[in-house]
N, C-alpha and C positions, 0 to 999 in steps of 0.2 A: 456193469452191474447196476440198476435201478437200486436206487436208495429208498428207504424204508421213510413213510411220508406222515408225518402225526399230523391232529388239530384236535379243535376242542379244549383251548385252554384259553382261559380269560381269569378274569377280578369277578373272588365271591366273596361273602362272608363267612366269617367263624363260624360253622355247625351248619353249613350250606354243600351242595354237593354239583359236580362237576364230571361227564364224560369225555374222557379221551379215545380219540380212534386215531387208528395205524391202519394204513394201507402196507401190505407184507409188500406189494411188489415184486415186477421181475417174475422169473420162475419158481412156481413156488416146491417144482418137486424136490426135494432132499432136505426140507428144513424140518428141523428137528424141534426148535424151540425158537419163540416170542418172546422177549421182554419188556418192562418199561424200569427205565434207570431214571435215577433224577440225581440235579446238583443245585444246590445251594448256594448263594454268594457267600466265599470264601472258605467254603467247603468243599470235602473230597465226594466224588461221585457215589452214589451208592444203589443199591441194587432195591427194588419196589416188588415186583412180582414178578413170575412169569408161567409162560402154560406151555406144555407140550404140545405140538403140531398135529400130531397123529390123533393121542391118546386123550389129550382136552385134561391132563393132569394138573395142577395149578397148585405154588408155592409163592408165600409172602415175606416180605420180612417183618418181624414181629409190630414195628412200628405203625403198619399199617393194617396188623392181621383183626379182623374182623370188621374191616371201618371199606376198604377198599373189595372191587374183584376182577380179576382178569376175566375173557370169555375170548373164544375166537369164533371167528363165518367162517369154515374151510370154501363155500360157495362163492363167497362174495372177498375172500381172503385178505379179511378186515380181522382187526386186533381191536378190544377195547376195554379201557380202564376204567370201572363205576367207580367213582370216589365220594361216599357219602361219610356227612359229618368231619368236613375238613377242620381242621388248625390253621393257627399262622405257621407252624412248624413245617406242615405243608409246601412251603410257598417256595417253588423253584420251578427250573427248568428241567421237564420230562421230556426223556429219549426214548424213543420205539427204536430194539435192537432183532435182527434178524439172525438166528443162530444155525448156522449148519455145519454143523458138529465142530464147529473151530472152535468152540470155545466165546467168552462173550467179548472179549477182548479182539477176537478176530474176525468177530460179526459183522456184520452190515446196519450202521447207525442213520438215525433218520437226523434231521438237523433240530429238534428238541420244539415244543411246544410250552409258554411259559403258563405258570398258575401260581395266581397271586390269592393271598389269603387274608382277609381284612379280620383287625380282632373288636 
């Protein structure tokens, strides 16, 4: 199973903005759902967006709701996270999660892309 492959993460400034892309990889037929997770140093992992496969539906978690936007290329079977007007709050390490139907916990995780936030 091809792993889920992010980039697009580097050092911005406060109120500065950043895209992240995900290659879904692999086969893409049965996925259900896209995510992107992030973790913190010394934090628990926590859930950012994500968008359905098919239907191009897309949920945030509040933290991020209106600042951030998931999209996907079913063509080009690319994932991408706009991230405008970051925070230092921001500043971790994002995982592109591949879901098919297991649940996110039983997805296919990409190895995380970091994004630093200068204040």
């Amino acid at each position: 199973q091809v792993q889920p492959v992010e980039s697009g993460g580097g050092l911005v400034q406060a109120g500065g903005s950043l895209r992240l892309s995900c290659a879904a990889s692999g086969r893409t037929f049965g996925i259900y759902r896209m995510g992107w997770f992030r973790q913190a140093p010394g934090k628990e992992r926590e859930f950012v967006a994500a968008i359905g496969w098919s239907g191009g539906n897309s949920y945030y978690a509040d933290s991020v709701q209106g600042r951030f936007t998931i999209s996907r290329d079913k063509n080009t079977n690319m994932v991408y996270l706009q991230m405008n007007g970051l925070e230092p709050t921001d500043t971790a390490v994002y995982y592109c999660v591949r879901d098919r139907s297991t649940g996110w916990n039983g997805g296919d995780w990409g190895q995380g892309t970091q994004v630093t936030v200068s204040s």
